[in-house]
Every structure is written in structure tokens, then in C-alpha cells.
C-alpha positions as CSV (number, residue, x, y, z in Angstrom):
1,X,12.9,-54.0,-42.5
2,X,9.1,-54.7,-42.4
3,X,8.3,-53.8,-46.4
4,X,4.2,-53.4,-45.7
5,X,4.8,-50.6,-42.9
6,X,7.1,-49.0,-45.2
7,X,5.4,-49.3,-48.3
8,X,2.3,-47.8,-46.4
9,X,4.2,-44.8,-44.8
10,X,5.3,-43.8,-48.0
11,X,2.4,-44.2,-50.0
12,X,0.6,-41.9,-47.2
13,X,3.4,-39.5,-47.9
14,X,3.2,-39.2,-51.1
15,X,-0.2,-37.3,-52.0
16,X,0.0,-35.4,-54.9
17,X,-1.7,-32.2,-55.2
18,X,-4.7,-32.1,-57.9
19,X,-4.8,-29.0,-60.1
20,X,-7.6,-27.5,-58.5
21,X,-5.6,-27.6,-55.3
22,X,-2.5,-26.4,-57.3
23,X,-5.1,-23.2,-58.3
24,X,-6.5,-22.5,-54.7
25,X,-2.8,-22.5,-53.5
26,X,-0.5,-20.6,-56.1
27,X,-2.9,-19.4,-58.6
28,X,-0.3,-17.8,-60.6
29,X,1.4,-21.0,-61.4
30,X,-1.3,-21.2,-64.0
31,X,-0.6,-17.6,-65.5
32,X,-0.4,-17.8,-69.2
33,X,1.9,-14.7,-70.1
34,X,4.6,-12.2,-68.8
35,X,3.8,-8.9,-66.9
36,X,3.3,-5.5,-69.0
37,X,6.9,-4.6,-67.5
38,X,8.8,-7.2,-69.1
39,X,11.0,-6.2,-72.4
40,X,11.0,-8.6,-75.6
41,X,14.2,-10.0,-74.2
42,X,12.4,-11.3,-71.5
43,X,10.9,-15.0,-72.6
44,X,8.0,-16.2,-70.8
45,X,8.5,-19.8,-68.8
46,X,5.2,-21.7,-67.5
47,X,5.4,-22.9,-64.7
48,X,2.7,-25.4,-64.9
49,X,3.9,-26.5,-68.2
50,X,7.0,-26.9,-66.1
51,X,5.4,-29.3,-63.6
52,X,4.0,-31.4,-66.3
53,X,6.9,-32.2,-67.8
54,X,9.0,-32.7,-63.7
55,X,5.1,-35.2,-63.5
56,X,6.4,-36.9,-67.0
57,X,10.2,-37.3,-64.9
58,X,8.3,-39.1,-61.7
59,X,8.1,-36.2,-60.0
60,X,4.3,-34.9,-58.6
61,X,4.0,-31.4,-56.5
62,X,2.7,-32.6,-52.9
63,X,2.9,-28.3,-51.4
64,X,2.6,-24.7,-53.2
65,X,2.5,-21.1,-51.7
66,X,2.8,-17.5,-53.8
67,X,4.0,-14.5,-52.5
68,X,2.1,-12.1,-51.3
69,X,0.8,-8.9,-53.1
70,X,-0.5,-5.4,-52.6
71,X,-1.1,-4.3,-56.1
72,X,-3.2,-5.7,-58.3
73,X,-1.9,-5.2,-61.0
74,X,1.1,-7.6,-59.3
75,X,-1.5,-10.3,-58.7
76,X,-0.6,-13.6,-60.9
77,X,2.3,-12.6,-61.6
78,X,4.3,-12.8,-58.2
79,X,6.8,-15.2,-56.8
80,X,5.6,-18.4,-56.0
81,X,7.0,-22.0,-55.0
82,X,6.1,-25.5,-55.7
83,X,7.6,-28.4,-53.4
84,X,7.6,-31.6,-55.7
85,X,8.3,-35.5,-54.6
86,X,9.5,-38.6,-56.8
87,X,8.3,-41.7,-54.2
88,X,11.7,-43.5,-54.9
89,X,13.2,-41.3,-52.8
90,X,13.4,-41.4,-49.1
91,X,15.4,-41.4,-46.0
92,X,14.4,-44.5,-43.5
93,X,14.0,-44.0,-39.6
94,X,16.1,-45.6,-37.5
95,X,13.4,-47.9,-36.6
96,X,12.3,-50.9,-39.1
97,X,9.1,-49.5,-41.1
98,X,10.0,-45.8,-40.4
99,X,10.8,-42.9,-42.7
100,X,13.2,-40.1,-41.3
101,X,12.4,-37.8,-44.4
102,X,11.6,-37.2,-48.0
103,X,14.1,-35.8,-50.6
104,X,12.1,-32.5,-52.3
105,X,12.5,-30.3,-55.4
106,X,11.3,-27.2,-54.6
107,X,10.9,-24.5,-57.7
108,X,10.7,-21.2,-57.5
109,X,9.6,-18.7,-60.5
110,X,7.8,-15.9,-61.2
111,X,6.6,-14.0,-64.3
112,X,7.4,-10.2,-63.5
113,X,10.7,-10.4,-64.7
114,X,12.3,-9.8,-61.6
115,X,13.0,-13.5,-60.8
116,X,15.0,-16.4,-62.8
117,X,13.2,-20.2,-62.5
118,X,15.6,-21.6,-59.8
119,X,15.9,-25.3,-58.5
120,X,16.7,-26.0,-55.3
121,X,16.8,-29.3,-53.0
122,X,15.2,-30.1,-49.6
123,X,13.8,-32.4,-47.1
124,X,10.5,-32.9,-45.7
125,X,10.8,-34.4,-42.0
126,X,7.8,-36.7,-41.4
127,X,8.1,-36.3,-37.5
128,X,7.2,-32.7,-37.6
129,X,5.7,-31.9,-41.3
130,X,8.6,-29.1,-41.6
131,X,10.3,-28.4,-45.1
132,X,14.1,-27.6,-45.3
133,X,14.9,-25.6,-48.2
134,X,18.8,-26.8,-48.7
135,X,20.8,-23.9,-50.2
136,X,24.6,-23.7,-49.3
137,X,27.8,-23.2,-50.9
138,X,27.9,-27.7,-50.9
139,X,23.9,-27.6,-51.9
140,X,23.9,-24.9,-54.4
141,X,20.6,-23.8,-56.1
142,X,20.2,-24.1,-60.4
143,X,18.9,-21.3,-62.5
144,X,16.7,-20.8,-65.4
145,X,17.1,-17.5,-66.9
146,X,13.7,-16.5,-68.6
147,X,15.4,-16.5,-72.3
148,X,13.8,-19.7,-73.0
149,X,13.0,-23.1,-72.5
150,X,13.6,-26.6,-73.2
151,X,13.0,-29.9,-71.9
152,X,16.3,-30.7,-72.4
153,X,17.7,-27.6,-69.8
154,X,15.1,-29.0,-67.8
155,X,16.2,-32.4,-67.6
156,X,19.8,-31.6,-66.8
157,X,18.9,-28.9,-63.8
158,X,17.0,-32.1,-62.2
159,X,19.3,-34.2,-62.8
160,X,22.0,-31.8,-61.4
161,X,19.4,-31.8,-58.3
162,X,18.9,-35.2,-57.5
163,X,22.8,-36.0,-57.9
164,X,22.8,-33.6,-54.5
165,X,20.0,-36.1,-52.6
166,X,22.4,-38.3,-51.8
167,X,24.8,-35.5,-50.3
168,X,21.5,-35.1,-48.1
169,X,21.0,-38.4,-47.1
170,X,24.9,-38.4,-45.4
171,X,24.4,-34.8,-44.4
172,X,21.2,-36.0,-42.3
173,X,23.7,-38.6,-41.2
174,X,26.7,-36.7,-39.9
175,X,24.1,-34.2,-38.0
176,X,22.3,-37.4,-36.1
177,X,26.1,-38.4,-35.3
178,X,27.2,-34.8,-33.9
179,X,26.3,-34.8,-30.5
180,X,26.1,-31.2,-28.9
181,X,27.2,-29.9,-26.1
182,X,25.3,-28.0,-23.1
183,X,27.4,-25.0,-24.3
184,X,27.0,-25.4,-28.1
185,X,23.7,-26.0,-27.9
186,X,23.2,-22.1,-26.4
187,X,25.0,-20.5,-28.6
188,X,23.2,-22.6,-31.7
189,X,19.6,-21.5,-30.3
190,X,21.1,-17.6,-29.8
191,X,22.3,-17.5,-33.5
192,X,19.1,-18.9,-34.8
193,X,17.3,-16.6,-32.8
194,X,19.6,-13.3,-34.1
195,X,18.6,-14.8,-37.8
196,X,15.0,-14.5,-36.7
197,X,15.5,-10.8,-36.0
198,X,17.5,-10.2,-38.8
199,X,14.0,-10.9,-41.2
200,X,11.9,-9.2,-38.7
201,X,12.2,-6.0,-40.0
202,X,13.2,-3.6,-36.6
203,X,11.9,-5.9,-33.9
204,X,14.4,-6.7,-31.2
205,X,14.2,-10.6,-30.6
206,X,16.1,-12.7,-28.0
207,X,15.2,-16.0,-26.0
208,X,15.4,-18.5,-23.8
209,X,17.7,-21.4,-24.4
210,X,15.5,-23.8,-22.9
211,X,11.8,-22.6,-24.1
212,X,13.2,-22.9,-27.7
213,X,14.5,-25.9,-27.2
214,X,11.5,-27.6,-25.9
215,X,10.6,-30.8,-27.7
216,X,7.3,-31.0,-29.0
217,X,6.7,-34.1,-29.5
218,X,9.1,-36.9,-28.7
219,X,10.4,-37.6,-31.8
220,X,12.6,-34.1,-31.2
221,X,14.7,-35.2,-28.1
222,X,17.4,-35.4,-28.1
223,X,20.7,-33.2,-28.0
224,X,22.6,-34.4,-31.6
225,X,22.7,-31.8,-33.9
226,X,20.0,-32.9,-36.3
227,X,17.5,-32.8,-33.4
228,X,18.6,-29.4,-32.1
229,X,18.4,-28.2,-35.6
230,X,14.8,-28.9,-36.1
231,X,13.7,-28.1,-33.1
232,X,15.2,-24.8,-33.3
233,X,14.4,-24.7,-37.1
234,X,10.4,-25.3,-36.2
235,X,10.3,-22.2,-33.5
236,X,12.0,-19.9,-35.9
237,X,9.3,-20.5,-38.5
238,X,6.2,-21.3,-36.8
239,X,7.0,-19.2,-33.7
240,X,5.2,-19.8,-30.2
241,X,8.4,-19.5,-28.1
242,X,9.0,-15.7,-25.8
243,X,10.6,-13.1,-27.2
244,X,12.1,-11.6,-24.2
245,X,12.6,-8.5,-25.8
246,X,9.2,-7.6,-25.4
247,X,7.7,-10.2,-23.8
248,X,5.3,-11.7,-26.3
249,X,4.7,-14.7,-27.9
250,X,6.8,-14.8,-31.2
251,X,4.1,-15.3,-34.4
252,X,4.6,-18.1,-37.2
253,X,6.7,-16.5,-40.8
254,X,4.3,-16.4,-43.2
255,X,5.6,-14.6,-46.2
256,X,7.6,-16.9,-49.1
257,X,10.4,-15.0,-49.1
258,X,10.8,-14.4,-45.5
259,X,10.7,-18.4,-45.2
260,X,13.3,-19.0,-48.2
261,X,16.0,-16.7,-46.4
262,X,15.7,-17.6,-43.2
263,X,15.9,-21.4,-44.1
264,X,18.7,-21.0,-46.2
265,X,20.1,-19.6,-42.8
266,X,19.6,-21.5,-40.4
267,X,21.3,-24.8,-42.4
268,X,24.1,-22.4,-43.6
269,X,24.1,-22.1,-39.5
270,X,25.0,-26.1,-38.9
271,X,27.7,-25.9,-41.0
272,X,29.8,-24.2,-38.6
273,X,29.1,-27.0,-36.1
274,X,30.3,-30.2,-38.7
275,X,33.9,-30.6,-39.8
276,X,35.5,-33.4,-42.4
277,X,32.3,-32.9,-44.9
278,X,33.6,-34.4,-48.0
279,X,30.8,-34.2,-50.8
280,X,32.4,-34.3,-54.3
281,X,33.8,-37.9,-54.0
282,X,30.9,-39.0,-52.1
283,X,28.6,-37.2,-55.0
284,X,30.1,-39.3,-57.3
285,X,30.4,-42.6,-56.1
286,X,26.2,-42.1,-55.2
287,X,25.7,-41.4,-58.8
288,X,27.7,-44.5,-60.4
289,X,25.3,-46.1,-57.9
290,X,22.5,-44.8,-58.6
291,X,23.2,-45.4,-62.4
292,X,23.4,-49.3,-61.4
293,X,20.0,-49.5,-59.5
294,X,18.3,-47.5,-62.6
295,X,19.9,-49.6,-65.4
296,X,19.8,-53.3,-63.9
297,X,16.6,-53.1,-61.4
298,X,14.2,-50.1,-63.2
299,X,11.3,-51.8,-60.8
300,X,12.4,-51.6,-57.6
301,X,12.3,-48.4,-55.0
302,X,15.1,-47.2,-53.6
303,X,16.1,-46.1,-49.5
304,X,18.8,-43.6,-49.6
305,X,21.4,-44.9,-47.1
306,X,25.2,-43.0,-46.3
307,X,26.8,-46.0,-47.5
308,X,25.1,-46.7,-50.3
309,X,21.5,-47.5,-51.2
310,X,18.5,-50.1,-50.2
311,X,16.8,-51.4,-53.3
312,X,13.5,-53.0,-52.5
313,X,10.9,-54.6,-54.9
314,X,7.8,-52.7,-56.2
315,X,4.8,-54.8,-55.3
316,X,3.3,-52.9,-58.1
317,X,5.5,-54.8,-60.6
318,X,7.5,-58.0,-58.4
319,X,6.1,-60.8,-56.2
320,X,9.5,-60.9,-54.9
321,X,10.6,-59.8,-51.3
322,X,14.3,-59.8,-51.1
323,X,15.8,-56.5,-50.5
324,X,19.4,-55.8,-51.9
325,X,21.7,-53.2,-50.9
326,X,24.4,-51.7,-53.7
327,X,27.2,-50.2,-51.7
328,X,29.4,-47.1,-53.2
329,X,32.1,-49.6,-54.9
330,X,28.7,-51.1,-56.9
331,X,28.6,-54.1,-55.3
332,X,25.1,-55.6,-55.0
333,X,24.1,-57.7,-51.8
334,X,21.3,-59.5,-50.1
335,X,19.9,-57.0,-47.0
336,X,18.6,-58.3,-44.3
């Protein structure tokens, strides 16, 4: 593994949003109090006073979006979404110097009173800049109820979030090893496509097999089920493929919610296609490992792998180049 071409593909990954960006993006994540509506029961949680303390924890928000409103009265108080990245965590290509994908926390609040804070995990896939909100019965989402706030609670719901990341990492894994038939392939792409009606809200949707599984780019061949999955997963939300039904061009998702549901779909969708997933040993063994790499070598970065993890030194802190690699039994190793 070529360190410098990795080092610089994740250091162009990681950008951090600025505030001002944060404000042009999700201007109610700066709100400073609870809607008119809300009762005295209901206690008021900040959300950027929330992402300063995930910035004090290594994590930085790097993409935002709010719902949409009608009223004003609504306005800065509406549901909104922060995707956050801690640049220790990543999935490598399967090329030297290549990343596959970044591990996210992505945070969802509002301040109406209609919504708890909720943590959830996801990926970021380099290839095609798409973000995978994971939420399943194995990757679960974590909720704040707005009856106050600690940094404590806050520290235990990330930690709860980032013992899933490795669960990711051999999820990624298991879908790059399913390989799909002709057959399976169809009836994947009609499902999605059903899903996509189902938020659509009365419009009759159906498809083409082969237009929505055209690659584009050629990162995205391929017929394993991680590459069907994102190419389907890209023309669900971004649209451009035919809807048959009526013969136009199907337009990009652009409402939070609508995005949120029908990602939490379309994974809940693979599911049916992997058998044999075993997560609560594998959980944690990955978290006695990760406790290792934290304890005994604090300045080195980490690469997620299914077996165990890649430990490379921080040219920020070490002149050294050796990478080790501490398997799930906690056994520490020279990589090579």
C-alpha cells in the first residue's frame, strides 16, 4: 500500500464544512430555541452545540441539507441532517492507494417537537459521491429524546455508532463477494424501482432492467451485489433513467425525508439477497480491536479491513513507515 496516494485521497476527502457553509446549507442548525408549539416538557437540544462537541470527539460535518418548508412560521425550525466524518476511518479500494468509502455519522434533529435527535451510520462511496444512510434491523438508528442533554448521552450514542462501522466494513465485503445472477439482478432493479414509486406520491413508475443498470462510469461494472446496489441506488435518487409508465425521464429526490426512506429501503432491499450475516460476534471482536489500536498506537490512522484492521503511521506525528495490521484475536503484525 502506497501511504502518499492514500494519505492524499483522504486528506482530499476530508473537507470540513466552515460555519458559514453550515448556515447557507441548514440554516436552522443554528436555531437558538424550540417552536411556539412545544410544551415545557419539551427540552430544547442545539444542534450546533451538538456538532461542536461530535468536532471535540474527531468528528467534522463534511454535508448538511434541511427539510423543506411552506410556512413560515415552520422556517428554522424544520428537519434537517448533518453528515459528519472522523478521517481515521475508511474503507480502502481494492487497488493500492485507493479508498472504496468513508464511514459517516449522519444526525438528524429538528426543533418543532415533532422529531427526536437520532444517530444513524452510513457510507460515503468515493467512486460516485453517493451517501448511504444505513438503517436496518443489524444497523439500527440511536435516539435522543428532547428531555435533555448531556455530553455524556452524547458520547455513548457515538460510541454505540462507531462500534457498527466495522459491521459496515464486512457488510461492504460480503456484497463485493455476492455475485448476481442475470435473473437476480432483474428482480433487484424491479423492487428498487416499486420503492421509487412507493415515495412518489400517485405516479406509476416501472423500468428497464438494462437502462437502470447502466454503469456510469467504470468504477460501477460489474454484476456483484455491491455494484448492482449502487448503481441502482444512484438512479433511484438522482433519477435520469425512463419511466416507462409514462415515458419520461425520472427527476432526481430532492426532499430530506423522501431521501432518508427510500435509502433506508433500498439497503433493507440487499438483505434479502445475503445469507450467513453474523454481526454480534463480529461487533465484538472489532471493538476489543479497536480498543488495542486506541490504547497502544493513539498516533496512527486506521483502514477498516473484514478481518481486522490496518494501522498506519500519522506523518503528522511519526517518521515511521511500517504499517501493522491487528487481526480480530488482537494480534499485531507487520503489513506488507
Amino acid at each position: 500500500m502506497q501511504q502518499q496516494n492514500l494519505s492524499l485521497s483522504l486528506e482530499s476527502a476530508f473537507q470540513p464544512l466552515m460555519e458559514a457553509e453550515l448556515r447557507n446549507l441548514a440554516p436552522s442548525i443554528f436555531t437558538d430555541h424550540a417552536a411556539s408549539r412545544t410544551t415545557d416538557q419539551y427540552s430544547y437540544t442545539s444542534t450546533y452545540r451538538i456538532l461542536e462537541d461530535l468536532n471535540s470527539l474527531g468528528w467534522f460535518p463534511v454535508r448538511a441539507q434541511e427539510r423543506r418548508v411552506k410556512k413560515d412560521s415552520n422556517r428554522g425550525f424544520q428537519r434537517h441532517v448533518v453528515y459528519l466524518r472522523n478521517k481515521n476511518f475508511y474503507i480502502p479500494g481494492a487497488e493500492e492507494g485507493t479508498t472504496e468509502a468513508f464511514p459517516e455519522i449522519c444526525i438528524v434533529n429538528s426543533h418543532d417537537g415533532f422529531n427526536a435527535f437520532k444517530f444513524s451510520t452510513g457510507l460515503y462511496r468515493v467512486a460516485c459521491k453517493n451517501g448511504l444512510v444505513i438503517q436496518s434491523e443489524k444497523f439500527g438508528d440511536f435516539r435522543l429524546v428532547h428531555k435533555g442533554y448531556s455530553f455524556s448521552g452524547l458520547e455513548k450514542m457515538l460510541d454505540e455508532a462507531v462500534s457498527q462501522i466495522p459491521l459496515l466494513v464486512k457488510r461492504v465485503k460480503i456484497m463485493q463477494d455476492r455475485i448476481m445472477t442475470p435473473d437476480e439482478i432483474a428482480d433487484f432493479t424491479k423492487k428498487a424501482v416499486k420503492i421509487r414509486e412507493k415515495y412518489s406520491y400517485g405516479t406509476k413508475f416501472d423500468a428497464s432492467v438494462e437502462d437502470v443498470n447502466q454503469a456510469l462510469r467504470d468504477e460501477d461494472k460489474g454484476d456483484n451485489l455491491w455494484k448492482v446496489y449502487n448503481r441502482v441506488q444512484e438512479k433511484m435518487l438522482n433519477g435520469g433513467f425512463i419511466n416507462t409508465e409514462n415515458n419520461r425521464k425520472a427527476k432526481k429526490i430532492v426532499y430530506l425525508d423522501k431521501i432518508l426512506w427510500l435509502n433506508k429501503d433500498l439497503f433493507e432491499l440487499t438483505e434479502g439477497y445475503i445469507a450467513g450475516f453474523d454481526d454480534e460476534t463480529q461487533q465484538q471482536k472489532f471493538q476489543e480491536t479497536t480498543k488495542i489500536w486506541k490504547r497502544d498506537y493513539p498516533n496512527y490512522l486506521q483502514s477498516l479491513q473484514p478481518n481486522g484492521i490496518i494501522i498506519s503511521p500519522d506523518p503528522r506525528y511519526l517518521k515511521e513507515t511500517q504499517e501493522l495490521f491487528i487481526d480480530l484475536d488482537g494480534n499485531v503484525s507487520n503489513y506488507q
